[in-house]
N, C-alpha and C positions, 0 to 999 in steps of 0.2 A: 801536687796537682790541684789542690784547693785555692792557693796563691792564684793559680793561674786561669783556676777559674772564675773566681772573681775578680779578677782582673780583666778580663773579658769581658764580665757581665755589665765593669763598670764601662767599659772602651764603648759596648753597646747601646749603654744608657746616655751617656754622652751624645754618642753621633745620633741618637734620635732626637735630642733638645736641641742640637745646634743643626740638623735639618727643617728640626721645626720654627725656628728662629728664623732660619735662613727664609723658607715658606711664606712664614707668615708677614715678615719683613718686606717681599718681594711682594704681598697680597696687598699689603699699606699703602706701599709707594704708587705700585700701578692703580688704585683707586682713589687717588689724586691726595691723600692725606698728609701733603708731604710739609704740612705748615707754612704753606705759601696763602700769603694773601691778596684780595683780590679789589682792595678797594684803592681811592685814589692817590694814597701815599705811595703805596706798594707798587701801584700801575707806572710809578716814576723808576723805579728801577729799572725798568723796559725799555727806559729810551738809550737815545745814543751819549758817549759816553761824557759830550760838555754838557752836552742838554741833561742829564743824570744829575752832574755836580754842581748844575746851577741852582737844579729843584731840590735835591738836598738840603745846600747852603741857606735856598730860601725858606724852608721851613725849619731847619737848625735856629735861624732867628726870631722865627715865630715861637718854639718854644722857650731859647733865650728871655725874649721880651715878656714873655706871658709868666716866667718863673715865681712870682710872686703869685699869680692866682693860681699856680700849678698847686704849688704849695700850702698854699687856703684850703681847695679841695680836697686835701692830701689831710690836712691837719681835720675839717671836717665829718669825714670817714672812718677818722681813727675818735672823735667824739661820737660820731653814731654807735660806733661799735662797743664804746666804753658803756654809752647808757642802754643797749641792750645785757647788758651785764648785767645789772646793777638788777637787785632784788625786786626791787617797783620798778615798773615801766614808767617814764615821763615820754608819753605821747608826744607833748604839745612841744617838746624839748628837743625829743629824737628827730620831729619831722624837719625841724627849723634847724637841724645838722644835716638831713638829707636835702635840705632846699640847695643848702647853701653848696655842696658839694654837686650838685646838679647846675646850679647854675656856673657855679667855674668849669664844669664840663661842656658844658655848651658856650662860654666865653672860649676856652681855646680851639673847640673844632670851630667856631665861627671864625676866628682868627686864621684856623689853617686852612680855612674853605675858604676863603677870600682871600689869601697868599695864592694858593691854585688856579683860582681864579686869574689875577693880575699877572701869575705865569704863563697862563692859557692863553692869554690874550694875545702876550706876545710871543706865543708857540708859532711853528711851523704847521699846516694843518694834519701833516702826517704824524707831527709830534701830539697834537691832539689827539688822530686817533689812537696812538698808541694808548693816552690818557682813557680815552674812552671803550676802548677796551678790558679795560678794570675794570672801568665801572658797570659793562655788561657781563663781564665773569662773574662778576661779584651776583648779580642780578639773576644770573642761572645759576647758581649756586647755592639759592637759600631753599631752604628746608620747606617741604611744603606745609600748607596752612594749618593741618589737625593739628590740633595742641593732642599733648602728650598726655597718657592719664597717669594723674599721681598715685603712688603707692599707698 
């Protein structure tokens, strides 16, 4: 009789985690968290489906092309974080790892914001607005302005 009552007890404990799974899961998804995003790369998966594969393929080659500064900023990040390590802070070191990994951040999004651009131009205007539609999701989307208090 013991067997079988914990065996129950576990049957019970179960179906309560995997209803709350279930719950909470379905509280995620309907609150939009579904890891979609909403800016102007994203907003291309929305179109129709040449228009899709053209804007893909054009930003495939933008980061093709930019691989070497990808990689700079990649290599710079992994320097920044080296010399937050290190026992003494070298400031004047760290920040001149943070330039440099900022400014190749802003060399590829200018690169993929002007591909969009040259795409856009010769979109369709409906394919536009589909574009533009991202970019006002995105725009209702953001968190509003308090900042958060730190711990």
């Amino acid at each position: 009789m013991s067997t079988v009552r914990n065996l129950l007890i576990a049957s019970v404990v179960l179906n309560v985690f995997l209803a709350g799974a279930l719950a909470g899961g379905a509280a995620w998804i309907r609150s939009g968290k579904t890891g979609q995003s909403y800016s102007l790369e994203a907003a291309g998966g929305r179109l129709p489906d040449q228009q899709r594969m053209l804007f893909r393929k054009a930003l495939r080659e933008v980061r093709r092309e930019s691989r070497q500064v990808i990689l700079d900023g990649q290599q710079a990040r992994r320097e920044a974080a080296d010399l937050l390590r290190q026992p003494v802070l070298d400031t004047a070191a760290l920040s001149a790892a943070l330039e440099r990994a900022r400014n190749a951040d802003t060399t590829v999004r200018t690169r993929l914001e002007q591909r969009i651009i040259e795409f856009a131009a010769a979109a369709s205007a409906e394919d536009r607005g589909v574009l533009a539609e991202g970019l006002t999701r995105r725009a209702e989307q953001q968190p509003s302005a308090t900042p958060k208090k730190s711990p």
